[in-house]
C-alpha positions as CSV (number, residue, x, y, z in Angstrom):
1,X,133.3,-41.5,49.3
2,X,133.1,-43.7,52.1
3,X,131.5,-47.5,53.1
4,X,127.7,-47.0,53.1
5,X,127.7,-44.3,50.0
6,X,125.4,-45.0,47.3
7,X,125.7,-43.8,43.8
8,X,122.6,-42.7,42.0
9,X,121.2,-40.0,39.8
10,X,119.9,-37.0,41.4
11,X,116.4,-37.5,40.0
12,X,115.6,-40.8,41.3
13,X,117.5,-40.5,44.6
14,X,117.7,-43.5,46.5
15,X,115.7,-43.4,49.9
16,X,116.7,-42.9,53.7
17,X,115.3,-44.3,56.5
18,X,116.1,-44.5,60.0
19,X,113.6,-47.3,60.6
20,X,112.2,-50.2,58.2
21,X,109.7,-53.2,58.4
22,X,111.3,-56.3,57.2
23,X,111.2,-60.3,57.1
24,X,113.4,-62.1,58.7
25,X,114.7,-65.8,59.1
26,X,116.3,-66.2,62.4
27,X,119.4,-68.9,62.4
28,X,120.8,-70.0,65.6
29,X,121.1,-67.0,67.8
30,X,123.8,-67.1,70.7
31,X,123.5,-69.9,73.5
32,X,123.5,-67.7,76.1
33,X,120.8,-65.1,74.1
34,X,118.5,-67.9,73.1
35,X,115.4,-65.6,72.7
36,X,114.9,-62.3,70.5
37,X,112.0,-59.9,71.8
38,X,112.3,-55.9,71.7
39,X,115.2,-54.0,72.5
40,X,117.7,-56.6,71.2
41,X,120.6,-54.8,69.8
42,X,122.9,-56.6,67.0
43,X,125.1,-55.5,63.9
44,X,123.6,-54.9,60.6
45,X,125.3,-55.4,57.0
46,X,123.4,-53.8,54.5
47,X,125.7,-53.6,51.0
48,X,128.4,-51.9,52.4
49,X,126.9,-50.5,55.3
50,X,127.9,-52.2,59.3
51,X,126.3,-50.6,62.1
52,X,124.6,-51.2,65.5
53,X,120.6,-51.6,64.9
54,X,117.7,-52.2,67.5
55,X,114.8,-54.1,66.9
56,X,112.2,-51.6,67.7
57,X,108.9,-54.5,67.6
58,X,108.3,-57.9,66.1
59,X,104.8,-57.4,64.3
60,X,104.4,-61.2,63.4
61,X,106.5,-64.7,64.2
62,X,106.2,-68.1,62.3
63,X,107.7,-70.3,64.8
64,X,107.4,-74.4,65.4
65,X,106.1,-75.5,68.6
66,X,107.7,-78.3,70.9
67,X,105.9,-81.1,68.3
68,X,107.0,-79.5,65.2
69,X,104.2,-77.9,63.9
70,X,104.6,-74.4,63.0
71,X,102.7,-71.9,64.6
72,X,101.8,-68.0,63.5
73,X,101.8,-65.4,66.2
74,X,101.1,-61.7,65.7
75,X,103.0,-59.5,68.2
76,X,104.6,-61.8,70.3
77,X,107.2,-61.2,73.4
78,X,110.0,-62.8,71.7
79,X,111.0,-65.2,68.8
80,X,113.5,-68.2,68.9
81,X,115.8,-69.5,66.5
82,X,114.6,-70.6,63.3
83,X,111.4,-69.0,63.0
84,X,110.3,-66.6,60.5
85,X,109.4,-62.8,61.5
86,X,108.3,-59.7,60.6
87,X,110.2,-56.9,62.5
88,X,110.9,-53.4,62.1
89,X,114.5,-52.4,62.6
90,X,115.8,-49.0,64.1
91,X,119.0,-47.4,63.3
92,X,120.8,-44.3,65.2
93,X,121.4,-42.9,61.8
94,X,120.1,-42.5,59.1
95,X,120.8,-44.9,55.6
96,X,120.2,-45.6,51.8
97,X,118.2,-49.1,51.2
98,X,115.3,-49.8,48.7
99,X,112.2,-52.2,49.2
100,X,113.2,-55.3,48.1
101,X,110.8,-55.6,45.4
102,X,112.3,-52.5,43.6
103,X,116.1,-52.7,43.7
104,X,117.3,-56.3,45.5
105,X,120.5,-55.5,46.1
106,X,119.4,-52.5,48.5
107,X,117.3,-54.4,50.1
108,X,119.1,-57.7,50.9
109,X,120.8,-57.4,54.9
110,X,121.9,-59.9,57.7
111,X,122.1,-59.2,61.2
112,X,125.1,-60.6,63.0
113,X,126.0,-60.3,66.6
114,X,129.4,-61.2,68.1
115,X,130.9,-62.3,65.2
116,X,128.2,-65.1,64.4
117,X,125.4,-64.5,61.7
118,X,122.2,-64.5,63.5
119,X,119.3,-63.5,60.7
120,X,119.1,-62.9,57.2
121,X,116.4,-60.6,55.7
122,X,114.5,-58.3,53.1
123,X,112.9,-54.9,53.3
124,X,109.5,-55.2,52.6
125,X,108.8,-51.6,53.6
126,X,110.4,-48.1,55.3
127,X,109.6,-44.5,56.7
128,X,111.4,-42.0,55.1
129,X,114.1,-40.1,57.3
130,X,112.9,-36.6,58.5
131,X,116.6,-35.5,59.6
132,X,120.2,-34.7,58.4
133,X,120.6,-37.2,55.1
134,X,116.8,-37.6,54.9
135,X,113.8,-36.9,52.5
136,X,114.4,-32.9,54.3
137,X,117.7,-33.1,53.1
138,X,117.1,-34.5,49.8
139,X,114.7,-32.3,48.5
140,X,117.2,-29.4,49.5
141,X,119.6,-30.9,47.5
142,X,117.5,-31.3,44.8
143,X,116.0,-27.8,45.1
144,X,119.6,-26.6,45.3
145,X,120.5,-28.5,42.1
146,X,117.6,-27.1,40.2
147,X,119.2,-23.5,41.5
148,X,122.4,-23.7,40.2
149,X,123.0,-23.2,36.5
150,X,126.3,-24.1,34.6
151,X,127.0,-22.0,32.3
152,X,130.3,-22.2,29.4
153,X,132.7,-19.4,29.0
154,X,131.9,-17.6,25.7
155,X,134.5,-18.5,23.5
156,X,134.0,-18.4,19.9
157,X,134.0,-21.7,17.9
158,X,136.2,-21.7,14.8
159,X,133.8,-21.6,11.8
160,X,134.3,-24.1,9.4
161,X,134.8,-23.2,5.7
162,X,134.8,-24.8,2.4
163,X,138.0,-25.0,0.3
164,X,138.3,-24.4,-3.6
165,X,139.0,-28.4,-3.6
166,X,135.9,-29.1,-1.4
167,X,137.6,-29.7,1.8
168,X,136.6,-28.1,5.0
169,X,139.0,-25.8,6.1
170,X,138.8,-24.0,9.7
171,X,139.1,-20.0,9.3
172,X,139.4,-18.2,12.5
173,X,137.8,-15.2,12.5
174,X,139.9,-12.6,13.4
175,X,138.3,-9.1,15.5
């Protein structure tokens, strides 16, 4: 087991993805990166997970204008701090997280870049993964699962047998 294993049961496997749609509250992103627009690269932290992510496109931005009131755009260039987004999030790998309607705790991340946190966010939706660790790969394993039979030596069980006195006694049964 390492960090970014999850634990489940083989019938209800959790999902991978490689890419997810997701909302996202920007905080204060660096002062020297004041915008966020396609291509922006930051950290991810996703239950145990921590890797490098790209955002792949912003599909919708609630952001306030220079008086305050908030405005909606859908597909903009790039979103400022504080605004509320819809993104979808690459990864070079693929990883195990859950919609966040279904299983919260999957689906629950933050992106942080250079130490500071930068967003906080839910999964609203994914693709599954195609590749190595993906729905391929699952329903291998599970079609290798379904394969493989265990099967108990065939040792004899004592027989149990009822004493004079009404006890149960255990006879083995000699050959």
């Amino acid at each position: 087991m390492k960090k970014g294993d999850v634990l489940c049961h083989r019938k209800d496997m959790v999902p991978c993805t490689e890419i997810f749609e997701a909302e996202m509250e920007l905080l204060e992103l660096l002062p020297y990166k004041p915008i966020m627009s396609r291509g922006y690269t930051c950290m991810i932290h996703m239950h145990t997970y921590a890797d490098e992510c790209v955002i792949k496109d912003i599909m919708f931005a609630t952001e306030k204008n220079n008086a305050g009131v908030p405005e909606d755009k859908a597909k903009p260039q790039y979103i400022r701090s504080f605004a509320k987004c819809t993104v979808r999030i690459m990864f070079k790998k693929p990883i195990a997280l859950e919609k966040f309607d279904v299983l919260p705790q999957l689906g629950r991340f933050t992106l942080r870049d250079e130490g500071r946190t930068i967003a906080l966010g839910r999964v609203l939706k994914y693709k599954p993964a195609s590749g190595p660790g993906g729905a391929a790969a699952a329903a291998g394993l599970e079609r290798k699962l379904a394969a493989t039979k265990i099967t108990a030596s065939k040792t004899e069980e004592p027989k149990a047998e009822a004493n004079p006195n009404g006890m149960a006694s255990i006879a083995e049964e000699k050959e």
